[in-house]
Each structure stands twice: as structure tokens, then as C-alpha cells.
LOBA-721974 format. One record per atom (N, C-alpha, C): residue in one letter; x, y, z. Coordinates in steps of 0.001 Angstrom, whole numbers, padded with zeros to 6 digits, always signed. Layout:
BEGIN
AXYZ...
***
This chain:
BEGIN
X+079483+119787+111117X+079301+118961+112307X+080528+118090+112512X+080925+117258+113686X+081359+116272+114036X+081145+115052+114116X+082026+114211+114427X+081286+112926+114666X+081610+113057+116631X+080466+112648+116963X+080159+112660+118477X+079536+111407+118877X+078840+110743+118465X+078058+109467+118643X+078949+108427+118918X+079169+107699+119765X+079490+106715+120330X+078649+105077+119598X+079233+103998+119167X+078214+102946+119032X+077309+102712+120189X+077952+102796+120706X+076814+102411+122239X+075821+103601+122158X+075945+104343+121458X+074763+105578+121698X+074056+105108+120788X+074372+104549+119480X+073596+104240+118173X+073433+102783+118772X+073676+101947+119448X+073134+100402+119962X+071928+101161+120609X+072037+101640+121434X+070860+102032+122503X+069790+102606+121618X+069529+103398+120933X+068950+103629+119841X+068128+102473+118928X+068926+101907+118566X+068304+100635+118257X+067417+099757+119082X+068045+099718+120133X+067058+098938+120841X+065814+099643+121289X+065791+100700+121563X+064691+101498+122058X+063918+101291+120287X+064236+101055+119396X+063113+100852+118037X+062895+099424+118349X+064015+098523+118394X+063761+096792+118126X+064079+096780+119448X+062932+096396+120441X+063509+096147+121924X+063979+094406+121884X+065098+093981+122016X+065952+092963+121837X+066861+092683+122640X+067144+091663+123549X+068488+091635+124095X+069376+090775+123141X+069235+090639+122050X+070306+090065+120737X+070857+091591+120879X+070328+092650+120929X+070777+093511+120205X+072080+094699+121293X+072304+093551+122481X+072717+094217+123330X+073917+093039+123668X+073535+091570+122977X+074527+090255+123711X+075552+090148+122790X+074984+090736+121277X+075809+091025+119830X+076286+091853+119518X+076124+093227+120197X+076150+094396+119891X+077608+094737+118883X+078600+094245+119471X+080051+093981+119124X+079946+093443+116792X+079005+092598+117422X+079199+091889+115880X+078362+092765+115060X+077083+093746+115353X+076073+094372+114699X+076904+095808+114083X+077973+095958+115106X+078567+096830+115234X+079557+096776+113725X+080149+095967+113716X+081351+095878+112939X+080633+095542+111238X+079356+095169+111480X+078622+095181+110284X+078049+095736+109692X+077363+096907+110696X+077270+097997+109877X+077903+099230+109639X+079338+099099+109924X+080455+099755+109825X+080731+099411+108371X+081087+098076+108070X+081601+097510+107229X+081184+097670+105919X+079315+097983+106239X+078523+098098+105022X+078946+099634+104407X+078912+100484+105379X+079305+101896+104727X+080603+102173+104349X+081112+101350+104900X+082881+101629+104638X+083241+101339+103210X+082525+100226+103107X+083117+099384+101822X+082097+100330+100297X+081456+100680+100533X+080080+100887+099829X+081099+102218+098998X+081764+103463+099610X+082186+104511+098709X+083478+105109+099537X+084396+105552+098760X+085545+105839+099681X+085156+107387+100579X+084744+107322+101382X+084612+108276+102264X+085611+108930+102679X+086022+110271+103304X+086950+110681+103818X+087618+110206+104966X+086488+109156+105655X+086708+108816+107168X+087461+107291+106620X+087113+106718+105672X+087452+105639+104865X+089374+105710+104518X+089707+107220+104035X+090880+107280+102820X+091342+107918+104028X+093102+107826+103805X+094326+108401+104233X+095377+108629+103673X+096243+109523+103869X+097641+109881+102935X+098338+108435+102977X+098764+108670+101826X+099967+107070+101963X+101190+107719+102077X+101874+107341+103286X+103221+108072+103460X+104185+107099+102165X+104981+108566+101761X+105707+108603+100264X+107049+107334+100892X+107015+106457+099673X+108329+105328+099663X+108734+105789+098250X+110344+105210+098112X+111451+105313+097158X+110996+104722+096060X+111540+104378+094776X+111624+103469+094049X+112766+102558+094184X+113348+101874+094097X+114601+100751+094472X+114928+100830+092931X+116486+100995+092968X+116971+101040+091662X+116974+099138+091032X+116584+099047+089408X+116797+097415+089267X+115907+096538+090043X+115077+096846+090426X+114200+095813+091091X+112627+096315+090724X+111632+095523+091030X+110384+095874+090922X+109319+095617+092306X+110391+094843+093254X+109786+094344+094479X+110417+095550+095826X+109112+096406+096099X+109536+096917+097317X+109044+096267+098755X+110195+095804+099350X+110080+095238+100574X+110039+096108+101932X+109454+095809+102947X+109409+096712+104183X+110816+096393+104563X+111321+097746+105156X+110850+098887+105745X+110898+100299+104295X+111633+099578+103277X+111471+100489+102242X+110131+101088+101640X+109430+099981+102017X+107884+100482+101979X+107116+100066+102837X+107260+101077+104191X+106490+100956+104839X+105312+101644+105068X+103957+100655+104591X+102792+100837+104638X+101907+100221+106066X+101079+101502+106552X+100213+101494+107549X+099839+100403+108115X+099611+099673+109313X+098978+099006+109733X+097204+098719+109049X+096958+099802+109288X+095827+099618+108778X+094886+100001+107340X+096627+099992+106593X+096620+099461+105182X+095282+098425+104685X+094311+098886+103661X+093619+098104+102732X+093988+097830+101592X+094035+098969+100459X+094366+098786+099330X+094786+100200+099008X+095625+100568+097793X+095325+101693+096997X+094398+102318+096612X+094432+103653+096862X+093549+104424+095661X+094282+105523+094610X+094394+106529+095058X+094608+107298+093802X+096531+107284+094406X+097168+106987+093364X+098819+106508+093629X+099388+107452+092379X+100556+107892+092868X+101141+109031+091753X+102915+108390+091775X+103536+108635+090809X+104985+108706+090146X+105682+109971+090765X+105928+110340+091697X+106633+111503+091372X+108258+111565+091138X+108656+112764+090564X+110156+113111+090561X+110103+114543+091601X+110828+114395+092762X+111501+115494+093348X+112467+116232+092656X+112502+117549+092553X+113355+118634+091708X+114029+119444+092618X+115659+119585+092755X+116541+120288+093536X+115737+119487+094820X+116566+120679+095749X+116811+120692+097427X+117308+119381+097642X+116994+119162+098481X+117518+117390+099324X+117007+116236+099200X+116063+116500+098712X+114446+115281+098468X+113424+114954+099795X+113364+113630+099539X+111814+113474+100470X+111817+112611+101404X+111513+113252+102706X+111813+112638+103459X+110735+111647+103934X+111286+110333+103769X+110033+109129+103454X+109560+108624+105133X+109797+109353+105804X+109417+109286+107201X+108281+110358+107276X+108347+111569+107303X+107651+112547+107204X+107197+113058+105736X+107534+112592+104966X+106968+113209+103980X+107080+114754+103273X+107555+115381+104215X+108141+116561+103914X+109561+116663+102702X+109825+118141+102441X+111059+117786+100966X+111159+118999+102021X+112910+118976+101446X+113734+120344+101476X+114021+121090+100485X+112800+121525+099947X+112817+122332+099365X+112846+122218+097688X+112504+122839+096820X+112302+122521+095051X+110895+122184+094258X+110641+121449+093403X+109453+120794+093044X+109156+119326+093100X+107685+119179+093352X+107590+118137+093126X+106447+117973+091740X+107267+116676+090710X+105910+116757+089724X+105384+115427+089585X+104262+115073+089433X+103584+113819+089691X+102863+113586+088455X+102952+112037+088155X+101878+111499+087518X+101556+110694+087834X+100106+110272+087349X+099058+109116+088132X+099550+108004+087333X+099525+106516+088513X+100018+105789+088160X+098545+104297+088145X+098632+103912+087709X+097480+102341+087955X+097901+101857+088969X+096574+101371+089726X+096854+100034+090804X+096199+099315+090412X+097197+098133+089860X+096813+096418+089543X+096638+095420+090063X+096162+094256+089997X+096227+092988+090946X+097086+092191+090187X+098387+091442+091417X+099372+089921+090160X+099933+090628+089364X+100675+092024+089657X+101502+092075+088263X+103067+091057+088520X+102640+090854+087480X+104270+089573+087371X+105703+090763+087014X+106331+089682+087463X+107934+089656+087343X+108693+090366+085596X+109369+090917+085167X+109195+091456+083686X+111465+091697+083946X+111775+091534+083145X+113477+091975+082994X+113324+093197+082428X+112012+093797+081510X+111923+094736+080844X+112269+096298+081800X+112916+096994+081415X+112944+098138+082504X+112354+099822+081754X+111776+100408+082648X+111517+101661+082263X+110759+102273+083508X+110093+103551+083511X+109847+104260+084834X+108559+103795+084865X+108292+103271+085762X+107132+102394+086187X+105758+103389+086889X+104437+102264+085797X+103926+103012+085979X+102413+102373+086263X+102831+101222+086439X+101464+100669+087605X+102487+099834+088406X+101712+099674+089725X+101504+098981+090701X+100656+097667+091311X+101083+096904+092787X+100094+096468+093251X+101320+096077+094744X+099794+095254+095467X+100175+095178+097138X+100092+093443+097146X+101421+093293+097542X+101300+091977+098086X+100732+091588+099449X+099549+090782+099429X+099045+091573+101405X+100506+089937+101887X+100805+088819+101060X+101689+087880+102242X+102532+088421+102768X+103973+089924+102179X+104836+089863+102960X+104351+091555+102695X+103134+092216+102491X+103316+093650+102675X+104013+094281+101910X+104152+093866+100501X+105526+094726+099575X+104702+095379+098388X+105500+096001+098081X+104807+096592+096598X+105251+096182+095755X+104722+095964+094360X+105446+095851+093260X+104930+096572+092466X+105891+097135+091612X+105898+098248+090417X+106346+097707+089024X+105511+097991+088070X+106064+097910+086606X+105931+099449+085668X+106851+098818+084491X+107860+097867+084563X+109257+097925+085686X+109853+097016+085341X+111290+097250+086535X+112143+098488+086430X+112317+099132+087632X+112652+100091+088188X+114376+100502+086895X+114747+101337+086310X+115984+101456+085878X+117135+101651+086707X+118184+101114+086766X+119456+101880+087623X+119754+102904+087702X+119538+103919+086794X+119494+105381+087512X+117926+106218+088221X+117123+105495+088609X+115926+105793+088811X+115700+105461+090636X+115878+106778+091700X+115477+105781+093427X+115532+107049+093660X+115933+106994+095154X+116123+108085+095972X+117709+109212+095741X+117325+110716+096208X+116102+110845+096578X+115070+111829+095521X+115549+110967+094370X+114271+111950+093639X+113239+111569+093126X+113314+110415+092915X+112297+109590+092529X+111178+108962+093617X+110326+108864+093561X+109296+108332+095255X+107771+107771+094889X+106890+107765+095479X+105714+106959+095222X+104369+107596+096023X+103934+108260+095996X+102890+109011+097489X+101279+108852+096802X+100217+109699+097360X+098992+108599+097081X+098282+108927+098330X+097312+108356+098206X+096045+107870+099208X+095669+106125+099333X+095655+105236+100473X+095089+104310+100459X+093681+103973+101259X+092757+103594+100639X+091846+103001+101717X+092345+102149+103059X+091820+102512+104447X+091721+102487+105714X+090937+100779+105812X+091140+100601+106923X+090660+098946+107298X+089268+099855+108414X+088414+099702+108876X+087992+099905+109943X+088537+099161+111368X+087890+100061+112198X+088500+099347+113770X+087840+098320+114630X+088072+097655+114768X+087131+096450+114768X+086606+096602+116127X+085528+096043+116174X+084803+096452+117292X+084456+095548+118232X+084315+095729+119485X+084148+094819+120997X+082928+094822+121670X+082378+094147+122288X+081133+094334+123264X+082212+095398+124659X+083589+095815+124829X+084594+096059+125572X+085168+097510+125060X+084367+097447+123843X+085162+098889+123014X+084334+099509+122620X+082798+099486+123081X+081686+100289+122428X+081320+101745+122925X+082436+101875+123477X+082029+103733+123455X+083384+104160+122748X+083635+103682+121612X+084801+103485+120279X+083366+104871+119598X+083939+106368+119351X+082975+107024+118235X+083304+106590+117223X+081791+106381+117003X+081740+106004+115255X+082013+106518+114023X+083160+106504+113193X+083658+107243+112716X+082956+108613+111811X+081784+108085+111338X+081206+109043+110369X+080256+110263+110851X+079839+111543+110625X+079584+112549+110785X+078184+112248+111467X+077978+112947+112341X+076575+113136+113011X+075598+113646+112352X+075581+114270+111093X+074608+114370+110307X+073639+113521+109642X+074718+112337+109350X+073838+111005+108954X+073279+110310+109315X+073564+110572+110824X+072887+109666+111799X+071305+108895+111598X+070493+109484+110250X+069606+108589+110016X+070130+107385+109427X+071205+107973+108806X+071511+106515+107330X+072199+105397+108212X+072712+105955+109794X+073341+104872+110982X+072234+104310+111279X+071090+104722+111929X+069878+103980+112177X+069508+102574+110932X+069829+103149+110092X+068785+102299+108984X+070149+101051+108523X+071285+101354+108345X+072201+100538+108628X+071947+099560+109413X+072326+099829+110860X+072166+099025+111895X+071151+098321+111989X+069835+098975+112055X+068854+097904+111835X+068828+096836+110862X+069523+097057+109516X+069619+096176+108591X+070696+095086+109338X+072026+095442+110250X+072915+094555+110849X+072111+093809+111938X+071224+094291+112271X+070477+093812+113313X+069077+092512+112967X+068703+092998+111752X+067943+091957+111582X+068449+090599+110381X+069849+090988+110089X+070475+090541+109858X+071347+088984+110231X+071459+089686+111794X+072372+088868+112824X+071164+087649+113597X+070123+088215+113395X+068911+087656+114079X+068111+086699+113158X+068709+086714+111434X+068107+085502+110651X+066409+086116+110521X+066252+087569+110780X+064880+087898+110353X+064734+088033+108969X+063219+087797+108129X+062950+087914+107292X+062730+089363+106390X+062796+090095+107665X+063051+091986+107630X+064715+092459+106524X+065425+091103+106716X+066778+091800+106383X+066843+092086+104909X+066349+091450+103852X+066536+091660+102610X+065707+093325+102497X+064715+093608+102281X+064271+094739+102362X+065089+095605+103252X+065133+095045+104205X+065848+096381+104892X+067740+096729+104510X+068174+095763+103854X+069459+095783+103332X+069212+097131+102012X+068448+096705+101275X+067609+097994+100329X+067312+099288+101052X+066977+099307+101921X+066522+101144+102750X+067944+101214+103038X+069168+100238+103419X+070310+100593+104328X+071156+100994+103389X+071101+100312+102071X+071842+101095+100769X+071718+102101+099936X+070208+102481+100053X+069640+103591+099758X+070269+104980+100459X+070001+104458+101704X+070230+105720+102540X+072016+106070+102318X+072527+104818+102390X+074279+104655+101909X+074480+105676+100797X+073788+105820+099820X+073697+106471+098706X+073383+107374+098769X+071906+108093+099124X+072436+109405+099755X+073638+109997+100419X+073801+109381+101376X+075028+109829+102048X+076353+110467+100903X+076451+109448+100228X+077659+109396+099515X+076878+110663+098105X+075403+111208+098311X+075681+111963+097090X+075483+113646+097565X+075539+113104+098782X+076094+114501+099511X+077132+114849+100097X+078019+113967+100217X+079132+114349+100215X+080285+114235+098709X+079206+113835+097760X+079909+114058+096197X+080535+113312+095608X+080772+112063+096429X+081398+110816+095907X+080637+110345+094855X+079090+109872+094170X+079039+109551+093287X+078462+110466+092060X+078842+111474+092049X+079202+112784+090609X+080513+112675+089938X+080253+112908+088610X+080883+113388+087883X+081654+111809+087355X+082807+112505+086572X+082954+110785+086028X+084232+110185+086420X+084259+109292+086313X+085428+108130+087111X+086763+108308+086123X+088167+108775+086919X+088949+109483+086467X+089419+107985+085984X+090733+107787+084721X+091549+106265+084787X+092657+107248+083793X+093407+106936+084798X+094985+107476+084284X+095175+106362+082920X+096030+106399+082001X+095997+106646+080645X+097209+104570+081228X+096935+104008+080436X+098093+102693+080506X+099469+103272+080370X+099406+103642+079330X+101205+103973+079290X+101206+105801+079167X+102239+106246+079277X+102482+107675+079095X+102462+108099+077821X+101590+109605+077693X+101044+109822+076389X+102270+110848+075718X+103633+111017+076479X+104691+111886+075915X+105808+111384+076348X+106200+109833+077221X+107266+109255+077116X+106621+107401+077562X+107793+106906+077072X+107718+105581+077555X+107769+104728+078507X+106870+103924+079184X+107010+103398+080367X+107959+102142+080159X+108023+101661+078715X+108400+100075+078996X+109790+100399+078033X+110800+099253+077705X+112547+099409+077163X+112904+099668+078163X+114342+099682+077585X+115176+100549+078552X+115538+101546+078867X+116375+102148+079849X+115918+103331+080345X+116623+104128+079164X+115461+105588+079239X+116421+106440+078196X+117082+107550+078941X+117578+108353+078408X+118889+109087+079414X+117958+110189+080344X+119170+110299+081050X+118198+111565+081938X+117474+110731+082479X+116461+111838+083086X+115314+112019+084375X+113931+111481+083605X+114208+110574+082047X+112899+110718+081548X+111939+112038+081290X+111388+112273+079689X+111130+113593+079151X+109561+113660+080110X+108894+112460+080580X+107754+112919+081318X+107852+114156+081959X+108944+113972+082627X+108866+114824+084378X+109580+116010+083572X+109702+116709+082106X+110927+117670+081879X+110022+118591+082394
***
């Protein structure tokens, strides 16, 4: 299936169950809340996006825009990789495309506050500064370590689109199949916004149904991957050792 449903198709819906004109003067705010509840709840596909690939900066650990330029509607990291480009020309950090060779990747951590370190080696967690939008990587980047073979690519979680009493025939991002688990949502945003005594229970049916959702589309199976702290066949932290580092041989 698709997604085809419009909020205003799932407002109208609602009201024809809870006949309300809250539910038509708010619609905007009911809207963005029960968006918010499913969004945040499991990384969905409609949730995650490619993170277009940035450099490493030789000697530094702070990547600043436009060297890393991340999405507008940038949230956070999720699954973030190390790679080394092999032969051709490398990667083109606009498109993302290479001219040609290999690329080999390893998974890297995303941290919160990693500090400042003189220590250098091929870095192998991260984090997002949201004040000026930069990345920082540990440990610090080595002087023979940037473009264009070295790079950073990944998936980050998506912000949702915020929603208007002006923008409600905005389709709602998630699949028309679920369209029960939208009902039971919304009503939970709805009796929510209205200070009813309905909302605690119904926050319970709206997470329930959240959960289904997410165990049919497979998000909560199997077990939660965590890339390793340091590298289990070369070193992340000293200084740099020669070459391309034996990780990537």
C-alpha cells in the first residue's frame, strides 16, 4: 500500500467518532501530536533517511558546515559508519556517488558531549552539536587521514513536518494500512488536548497499537546491534600508525 490519507481525512474521522469542534479549532495541534507519538516511539522508515556522506578534516575533531552539511531536517544519528574509499577519485560529498573502486565501512558510536582530546587516531565515535550544527569525532582526526578517501555516511532520524490548521491536507506520512493505529493515536491527541479523563487509558490503546505497528514492520525483533568501543584488529586511540590503518586492509 501507500500512504494516501491526508490529516484532514484522519481529523474528519475523528470527529465523526468524538463529535467536537475542539477537534476541528485544534486540529493543527492534535495533529502534530499524534505524529509525534509514532515518530518518536520506533525508527520507522518514514522516520530514517540517508545521511549524505561528509569528509573527515585532517588534525581536527570539529566538523563545521558546509564540511558537514547536515539536513535541515536533521534529528539525530542512527546507524553511522567510518568508511575508507579505495582507488578511483573518491566521494563525491554532494551526491554521494564515488568514481569508481571500493568502499569499506565500519560502524562507528553516536555519543552525547564528547570532549576535546590532543590524542589522535581514526575516529571512531561521534556526536551533533545542535548550537552551530557540527560534528565531532573521536579521537582527533590524524594528518594523513580526510578526503578523498576517508568520509562518514549513515542514516539519521528525520524531524517531522510540522503541522497547520493551513497545511492539513499535508499526507500523513505513514502507510494506509495502519490507519487503525492513526485512529487510536489521534483520539489519544484528542482527548489529550481537551484535559479528558479518557487520555491516560487511551494513551495505553495508542501505544499498544504503536507496537503492533512497529512489530509488523520488524522494528522490535531480534536483538539490538552495538558496534564494539574500540576496534577489535586496530587502534582507535595514539598516534597515527602508518598507512591507511590495518582496519580498512
Amino acid at each position: 500500500m501507500a500512504a494516501t490519507y491526508s490529516y484532514a481525512d484522519i481529523i474528519s474521522m475523528i470527529d465523526r467518532i468524538i463529535p467536537s469542534p475542539i477537534a476541528i479549532q485544534y486540529q493543527g495541534v492534535i495533529c502534530n501530536m499524534a505524529t509525534e507519538l509514532i515518530w518518536r516511539a520506533y525508527d520507522f522508515k518514514e522516520t530514517v533517511a540517508d545521511l549524505p556522506p561528509f569528509y573527515l578534516v585532517p588534525n581536527e575533531q570539529d566538523i563545521m558546515p558546509p564540511m558537514a552539511n547536515l539536513p535541515a531536517d536533521f534529528h539525530g544519528f542512527r546507524q553511522v559508519r567510518m568508511c575508507q574509499y579505495s582507488g578511483g577519485t573518491g566521494i563525491d560529498g554532494n551526491t554521494g556517488t564515488s568514481g569508481g573502486g571500493l568502499v569499506y565501512k565500519i560502524p562507528m558510536t553516536v555519543s552525547k558531549d564528547l570532549q576535546l582530546t590532543h590524542v589522535y587516531g581514526l575516529p571512531g565515535s561521534l556526536s551533533f552539536n545542535q548550537a552551530n550544527r557540527s560534528v565531532r569525532v573521536f579521537p582527533r582526526t590524524p594528518g594523513n587521514i580526510g578526503a578523498p578517501y576517508f568520509f562518514i555516511d549513515g542514516t539519521y532520524k528525520k524531524r517531522p513536518t510540522l503541522i497547520t490548521n493551513a497545511t492539513m491536507g499535508t499526507t500523513f506520512p505513514f502507510d494506509d494500512q495502519y490507519l487503525p493505529v492513526f485512529i487510536e493515536v489521534f483520539r489519544w491527541a484528542f482527548y489529550a488536548i481537551t484535559g479528558s479523563d479518557k487520555a491516560m487509558n487511551q494513551y495505553a490503546v495508542a501505544m499498544e497499537a504503536i507496537q503492533q505497528m512497529a512489530s509488523s514492520e520488524g522494528l522490535n525483533e531480534g536483538d539490538v546491534f552495538i558496534a564494539p568501543a574500540t576496534s577489535l584488529v586496530g587502534s582507535f586511540s595514539g598516534f597515527p600508525m602508518s598507512g591507511y590503518y590495518g582496519i580498512f586492509g
